[in-house]
C-alpha positions in Angstrom: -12.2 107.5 227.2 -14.7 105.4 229.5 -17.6 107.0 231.0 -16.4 106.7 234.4 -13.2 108.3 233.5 -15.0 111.6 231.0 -17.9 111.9 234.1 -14.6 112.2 236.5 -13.0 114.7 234.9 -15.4 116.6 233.5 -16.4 117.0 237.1 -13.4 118.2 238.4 -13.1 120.7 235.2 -16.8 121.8 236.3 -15.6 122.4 239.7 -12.1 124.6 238.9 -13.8 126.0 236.0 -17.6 126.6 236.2 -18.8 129.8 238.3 -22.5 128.1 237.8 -21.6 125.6 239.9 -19.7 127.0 242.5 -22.9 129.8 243.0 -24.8 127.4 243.2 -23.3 125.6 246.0 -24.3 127.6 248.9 -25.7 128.2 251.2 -27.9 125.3 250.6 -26.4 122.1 251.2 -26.5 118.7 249.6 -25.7 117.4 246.5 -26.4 120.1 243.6 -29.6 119.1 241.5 -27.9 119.4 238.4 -29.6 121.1 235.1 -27.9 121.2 231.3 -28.1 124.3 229.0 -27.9 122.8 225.7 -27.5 126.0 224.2 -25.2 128.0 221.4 -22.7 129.6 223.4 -20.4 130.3 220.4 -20.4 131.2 216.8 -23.2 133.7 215.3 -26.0 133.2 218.0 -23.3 132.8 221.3 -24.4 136.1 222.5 -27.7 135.4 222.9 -26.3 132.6 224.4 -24.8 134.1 226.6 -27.3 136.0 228.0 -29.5 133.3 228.7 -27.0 132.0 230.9 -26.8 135.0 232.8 -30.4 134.7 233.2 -30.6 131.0 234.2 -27.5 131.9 236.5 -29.5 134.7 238.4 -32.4 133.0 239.0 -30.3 129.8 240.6 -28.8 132.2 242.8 -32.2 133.3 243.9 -33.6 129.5 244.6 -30.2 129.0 246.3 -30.0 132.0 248.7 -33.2 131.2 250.2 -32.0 127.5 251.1 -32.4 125.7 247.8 -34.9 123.1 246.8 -36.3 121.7 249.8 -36.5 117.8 249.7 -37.0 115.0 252.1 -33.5 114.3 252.6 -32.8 118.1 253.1 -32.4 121.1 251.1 -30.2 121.1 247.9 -28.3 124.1 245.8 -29.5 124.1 242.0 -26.4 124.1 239.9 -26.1 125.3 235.9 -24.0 122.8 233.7 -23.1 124.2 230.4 -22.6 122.1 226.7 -22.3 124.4 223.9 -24.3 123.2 220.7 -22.4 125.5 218.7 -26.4 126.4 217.7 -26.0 123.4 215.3 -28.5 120.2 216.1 -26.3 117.1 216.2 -24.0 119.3 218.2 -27.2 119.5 221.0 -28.1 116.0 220.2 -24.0 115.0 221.1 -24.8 117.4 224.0 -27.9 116.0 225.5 -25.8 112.1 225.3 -22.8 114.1 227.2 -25.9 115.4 229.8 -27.4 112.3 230.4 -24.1 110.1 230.5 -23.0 112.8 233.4 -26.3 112.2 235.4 -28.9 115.4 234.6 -32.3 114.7 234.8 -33.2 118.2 233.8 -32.5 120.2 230.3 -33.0 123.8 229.3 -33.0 125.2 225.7 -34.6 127.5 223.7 -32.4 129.6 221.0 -33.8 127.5 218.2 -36.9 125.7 217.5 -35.4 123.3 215.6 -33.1 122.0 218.0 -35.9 122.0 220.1 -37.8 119.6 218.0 -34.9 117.5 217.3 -34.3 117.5 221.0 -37.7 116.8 221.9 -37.9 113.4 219.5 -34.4 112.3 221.2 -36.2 112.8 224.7 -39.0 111.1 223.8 -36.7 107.6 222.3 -34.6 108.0 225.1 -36.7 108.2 228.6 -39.1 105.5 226.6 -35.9 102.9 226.4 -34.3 104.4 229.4 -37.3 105.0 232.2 -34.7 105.0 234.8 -32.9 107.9 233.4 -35.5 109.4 231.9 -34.6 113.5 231.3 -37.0 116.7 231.1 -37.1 119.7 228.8 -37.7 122.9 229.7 -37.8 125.2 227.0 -37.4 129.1 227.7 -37.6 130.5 223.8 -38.1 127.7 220.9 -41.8 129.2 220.1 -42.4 127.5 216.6 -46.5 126.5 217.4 -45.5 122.9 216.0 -43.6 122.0 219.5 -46.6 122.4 221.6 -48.8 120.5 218.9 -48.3 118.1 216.7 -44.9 117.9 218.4 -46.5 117.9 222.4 -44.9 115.9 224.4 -44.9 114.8 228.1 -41.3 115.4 228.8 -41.5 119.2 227.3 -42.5 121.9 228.8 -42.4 125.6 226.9 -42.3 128.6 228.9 -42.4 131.1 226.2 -45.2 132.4 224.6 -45.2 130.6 220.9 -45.4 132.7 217.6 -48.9 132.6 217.0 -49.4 133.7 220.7 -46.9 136.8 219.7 -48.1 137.5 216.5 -51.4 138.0 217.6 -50.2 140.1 220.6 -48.2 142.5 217.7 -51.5 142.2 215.5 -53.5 144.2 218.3 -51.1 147.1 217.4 -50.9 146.5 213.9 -54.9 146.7 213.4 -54.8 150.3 215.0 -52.2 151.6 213.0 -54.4 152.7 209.5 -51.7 154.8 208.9 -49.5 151.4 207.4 -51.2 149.9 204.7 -48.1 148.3 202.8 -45.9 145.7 204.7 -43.2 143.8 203.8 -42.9 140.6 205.2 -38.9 138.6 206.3 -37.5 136.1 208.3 -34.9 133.8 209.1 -35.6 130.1 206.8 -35.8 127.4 209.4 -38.9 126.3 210.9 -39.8 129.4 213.7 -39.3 132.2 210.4 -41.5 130.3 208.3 -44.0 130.0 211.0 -44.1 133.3 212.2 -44.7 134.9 208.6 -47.4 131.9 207.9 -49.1 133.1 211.0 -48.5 137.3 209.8 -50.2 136.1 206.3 -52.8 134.8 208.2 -53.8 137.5 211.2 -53.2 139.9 208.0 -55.7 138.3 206.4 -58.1 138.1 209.1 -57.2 141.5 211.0 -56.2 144.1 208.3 -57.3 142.8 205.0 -57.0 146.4 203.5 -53.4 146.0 204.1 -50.9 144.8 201.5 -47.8 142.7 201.2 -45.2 143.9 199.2 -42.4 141.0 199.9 -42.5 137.8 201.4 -39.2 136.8 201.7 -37.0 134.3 204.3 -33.2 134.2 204.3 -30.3 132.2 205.8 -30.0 131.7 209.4 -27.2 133.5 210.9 -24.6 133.2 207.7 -25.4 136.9 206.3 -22.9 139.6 207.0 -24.5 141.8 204.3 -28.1 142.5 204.7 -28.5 145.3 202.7 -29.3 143.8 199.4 -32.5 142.6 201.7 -32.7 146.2 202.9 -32.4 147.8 199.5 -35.5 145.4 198.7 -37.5 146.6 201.0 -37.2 150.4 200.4 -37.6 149.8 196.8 -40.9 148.1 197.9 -42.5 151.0 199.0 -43.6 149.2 202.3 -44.6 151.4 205.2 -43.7 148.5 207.7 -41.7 145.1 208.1 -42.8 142.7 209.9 -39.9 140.2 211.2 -39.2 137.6 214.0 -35.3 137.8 213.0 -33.9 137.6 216.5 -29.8 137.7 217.5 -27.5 139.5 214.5 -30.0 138.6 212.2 -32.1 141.4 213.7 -29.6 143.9 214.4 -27.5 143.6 210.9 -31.4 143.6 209.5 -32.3 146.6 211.2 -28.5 148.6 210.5 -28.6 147.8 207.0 -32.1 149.1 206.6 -31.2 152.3 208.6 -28.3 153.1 206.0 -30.7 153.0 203.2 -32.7 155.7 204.4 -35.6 153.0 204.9 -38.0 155.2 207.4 -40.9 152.8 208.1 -41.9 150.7 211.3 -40.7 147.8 212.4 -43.2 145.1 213.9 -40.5 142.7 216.0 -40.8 139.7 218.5 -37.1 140.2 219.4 -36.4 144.6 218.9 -36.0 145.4 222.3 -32.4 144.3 222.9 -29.2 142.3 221.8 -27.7 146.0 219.6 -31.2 146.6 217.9 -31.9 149.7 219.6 -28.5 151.0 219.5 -28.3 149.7 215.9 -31.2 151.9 214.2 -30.7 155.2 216.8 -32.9 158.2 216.5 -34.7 156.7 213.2 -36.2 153.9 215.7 -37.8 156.4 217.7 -41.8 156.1 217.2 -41.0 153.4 214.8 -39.7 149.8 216.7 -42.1 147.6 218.2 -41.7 144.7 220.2 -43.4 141.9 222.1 -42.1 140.4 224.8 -43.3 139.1 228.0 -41.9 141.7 230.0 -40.4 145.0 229.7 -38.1 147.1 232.0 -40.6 149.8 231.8 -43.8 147.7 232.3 -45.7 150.4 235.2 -45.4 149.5 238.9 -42.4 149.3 241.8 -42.2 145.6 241.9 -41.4 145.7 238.2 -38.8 148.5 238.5 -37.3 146.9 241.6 -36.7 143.5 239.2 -35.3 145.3 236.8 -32.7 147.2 239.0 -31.9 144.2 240.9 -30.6 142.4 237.5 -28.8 145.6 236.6 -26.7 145.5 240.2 -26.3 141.9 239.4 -25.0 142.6 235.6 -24.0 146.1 235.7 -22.3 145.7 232.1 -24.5 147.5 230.0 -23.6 144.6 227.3 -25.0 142.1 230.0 -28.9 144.0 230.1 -31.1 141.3 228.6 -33.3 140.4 231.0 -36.4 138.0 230.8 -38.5 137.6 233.9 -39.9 134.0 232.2 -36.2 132.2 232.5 -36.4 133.6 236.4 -40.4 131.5 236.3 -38.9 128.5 234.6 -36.3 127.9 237.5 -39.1 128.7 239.7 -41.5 126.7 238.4 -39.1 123.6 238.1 -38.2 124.6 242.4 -41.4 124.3 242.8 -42.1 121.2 241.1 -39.0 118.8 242.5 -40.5 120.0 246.2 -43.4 118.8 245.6 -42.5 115.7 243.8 -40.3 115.0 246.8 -38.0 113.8 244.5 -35.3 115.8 242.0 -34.6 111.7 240.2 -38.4 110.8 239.9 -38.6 113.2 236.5 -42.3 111.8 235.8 -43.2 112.9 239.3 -41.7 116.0 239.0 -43.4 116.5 235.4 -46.7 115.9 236.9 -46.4 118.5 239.6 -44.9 120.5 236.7 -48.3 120.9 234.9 -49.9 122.4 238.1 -47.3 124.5 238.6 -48.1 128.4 239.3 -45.2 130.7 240.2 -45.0 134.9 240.3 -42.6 136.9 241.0 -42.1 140.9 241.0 -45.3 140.9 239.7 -45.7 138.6 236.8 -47.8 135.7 237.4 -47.6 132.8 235.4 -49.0 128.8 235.1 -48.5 125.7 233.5 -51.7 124.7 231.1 -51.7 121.1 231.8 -53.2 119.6 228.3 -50.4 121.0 226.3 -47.5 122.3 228.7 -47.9 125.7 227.5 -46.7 128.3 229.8 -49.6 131.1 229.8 -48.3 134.3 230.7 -49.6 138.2 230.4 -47.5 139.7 227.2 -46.5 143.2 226.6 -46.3 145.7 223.0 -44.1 148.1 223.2 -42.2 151.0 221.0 -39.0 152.7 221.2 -38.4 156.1 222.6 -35.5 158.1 223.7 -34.5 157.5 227.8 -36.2 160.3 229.6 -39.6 160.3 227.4 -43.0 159.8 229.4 -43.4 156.0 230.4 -39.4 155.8 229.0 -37.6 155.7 232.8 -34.6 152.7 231.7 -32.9 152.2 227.9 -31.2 149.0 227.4 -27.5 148.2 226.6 -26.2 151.6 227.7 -28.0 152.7 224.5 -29.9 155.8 225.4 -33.3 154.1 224.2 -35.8 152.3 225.9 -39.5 151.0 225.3 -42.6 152.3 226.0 -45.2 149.9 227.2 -48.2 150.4 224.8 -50.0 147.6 225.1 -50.4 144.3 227.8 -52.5 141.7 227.4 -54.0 139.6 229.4 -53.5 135.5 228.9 -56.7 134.9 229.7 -57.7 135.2 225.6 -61.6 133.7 224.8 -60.9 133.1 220.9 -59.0 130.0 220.4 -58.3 127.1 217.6 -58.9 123.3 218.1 -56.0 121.4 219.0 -54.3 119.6 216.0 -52.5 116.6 217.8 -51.9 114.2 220.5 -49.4 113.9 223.1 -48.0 110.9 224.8 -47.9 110.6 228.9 -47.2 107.8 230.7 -50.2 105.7 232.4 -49.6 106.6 235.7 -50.6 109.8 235.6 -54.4 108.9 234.5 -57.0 108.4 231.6 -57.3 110.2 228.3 -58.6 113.7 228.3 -62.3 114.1 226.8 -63.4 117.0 225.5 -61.2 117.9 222.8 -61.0 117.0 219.1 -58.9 113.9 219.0 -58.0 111.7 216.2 -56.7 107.9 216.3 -53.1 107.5 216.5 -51.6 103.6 216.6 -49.2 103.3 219.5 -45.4 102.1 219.6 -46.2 100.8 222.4 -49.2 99.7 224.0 -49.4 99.8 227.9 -46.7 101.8 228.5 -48.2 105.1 227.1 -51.3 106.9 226.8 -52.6 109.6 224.3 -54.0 112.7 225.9 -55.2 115.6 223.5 -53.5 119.1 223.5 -56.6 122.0 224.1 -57.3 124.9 222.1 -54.2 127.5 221.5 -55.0 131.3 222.1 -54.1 133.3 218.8 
């Protein structure tokens, strides 16, 4: 089938088909300014998925109601095109080709930080043979540390805080708690698991060197159905906590099976506070979950609260309540950005307003650092209690428990590690940054990029 021909009626299947589209059509006017979610909408991860479209999907509506993005030639609606990786990388990579054969300048993923990576090197081949149709990444939850370093690109942009950033977060509880002085360390074996217990070996090491680790262990990503061998280990371990960044079933089978052996300690997540973990581990949660996130439903104050019921009226499935306010800052940011490019086609334009930008909304605040195109953010610790308990006013999923906000943190962090890499950027947009570590690097091609260094990371 000719491109002409697959564009055509992929189109016209968008249009019958697609509620993201047709939301996004009014009331602005004007072509839609198309954006791709490369993203696993089926198999073991299509849940989470899922709920990252409803979360992209909300925030369009809310660019859209208020007239769209504002451009020269008029105001345009923001439209949500879906291509399902299947969570699988040449899947995405086949998915980014179908996204740039139908037109979109602009891509969103995050459910896996090694589809990010592969997605980011594609990116990077393609808009430096391709200038005119050139493509940018906005990434809402691929937080290996690698992608905003030795990975850093131009064309990327991550809007999550990465693992080390979240480790260190958790690591503020996790020195405080004396009472835990054996911990048992798992995750999922792809590049973000093995970075986020690297980085818990570290802050251990640096933070609680009293405390011991009892397993180290990493397991298949999404293709166990039976984790309670891997909970049987960690009970017979005598560990008084687990520290995980397991996110999707892998949490939530993780957290049942260790439930049904009678394990009783704590659970240090990135990823607790939703998608069946709370429901999952019930009463013996209680006092004993802990998550990071940037945002909670319970975080303190009425502009908070009001978010959070808005979503709710929005999705009033219990199933549908997974909210994250920084997928409602990515699609503002990227408003933001094409308005004052002037442009939604010029993607370097747009990137370089992209590295100023600063958005809030219900009050969370948020920029882009330009040096690395990490999105700094406040983050939040929080622990499971039962709905009803003080600071405990919503649960999640329908479950009858919610989290307690025990801990938020300011982004504005004074310890910080030298940046480990270079990143490319066109010419246009000016010399190389001084003032950082830098290292030679021999270019591919000479004239057409520059190296600018990536700054220190907060940890």
């Amino acid at each position: 089938m000719n491109i002409f021909r697959r564009r055509l009626l992929n189109s016209l299947a968008l249009a019958l088909a697609s509620p993201a589209l047709a939301l996004a059509q009014t009331p602005a006017a004007g072509a839609p300014i198309r954006i791709a979610l490369i993203e696993g909408l089926s198999g073991a991860f299509g849940n989470t998925g899922e709920a990252v479209y409803r979360n992209l999907i909300w925030a369009i509506e809310r660019v859209n109601a208020r007239g769209g993005v504002k451009l020269p030639g008029g105001s345009r609606p923001l439209a949500l095109q879906r291509y399902d990786s299947k969570g699988q990388i040449e899947e995405a990579l086949s998915a980014l080709r179908s996204a740039i054969d139908d037109g979109i300048h602009f891509v969103v993923q995050g459910n896996s930080s090694a589809v990010a990576a592969a997605l980011i090197d594609a990116i990077n081949k393609h808009n430096e043979r391709e200038p005119a149709r050139r493509v940018l990444f906005l990434n809402y939850s691929a937080v290996d540390p690698i992608l905003t370093n030795e990975k850093c690109s131009y064309w990327h942009f991550r809007f999550d805080a990465h693992a080390d950033m979240r480790m260190a977060a958790l690591m503020e509880v996790i020195r405080d708690d004396k009472a835990v002085r054996s911990v048992y360390l798992i995750g999922q074996d792809y590049s973000f698991g093995q970075a986020v217990l690297r980085e818990a070996r570290r802050q251990l090491g640096a933070q609680r060197p009293d405390m011991k680790i009892v397993g180290d262990e990493l397991h298949p990503v999404g293709r166990v159905k039976d984790f309670l061998p891997y909970a049987a280990k960690i009970q017979a371990s005598g560990a008084q906590a687990v520290i995980t960044g397991n996110w999707g079933n892998d949490l939530t089978l993780l957290i049942k099976a260790a439930r049904e052996v009678g394990y009783e300690g704590r659970f240090y997540t990135f990823y607790g506070n939703a998608l069946g973990a709370p429901a999952a581990i019930g009463d013996a949660g209680i006092g004993r979950v802990v998550a990071v996130a940037d945002w909670l439903p319970n975080v303190p104050g009425a502009q908070s609260e009001s978010f959070y019921r808005a979503f709710r009226a929005r999705f009033p499935n219990p199933d549908d309540d997974y909210v994250h306010l920084r997928m409602q800052l990515l699609v503002e940011a990227l408003a933001q950005a094409i308005e004052k490019s002037g442009s939604a086609t010029n993607v370097a334009a747009v990137a370089a307003q992209l590295e100023k930008a600063a958005v809030s909304l219900s009050g969370q605040s948020g920029r882009m650092r330009a040096a690395d195109h990490q999105f700094q953010q406040p983050l939040v610790v929080g622990v499971m209690d039962r709905q009803g308990a003080p600071g405990v006013k919503f649960d999640v999923e329908g479950s009858g428990y919610g989290f307690r906000v025990i801990r938020q943190i300011n982004p504005a962090r004074p310890n910080c590690r030298p940046a480990v890499a270079w990143c490319a950027r066109p010419d246009a947009f000016g010399p190389v940054a001084t003032g950082h570590r830098r290292r030679d690097v021999r270019m591919r091609s000479p004239g057409r990029l520059r190296r600018w260094a990536c700054p220190c990371i907060p940890v």
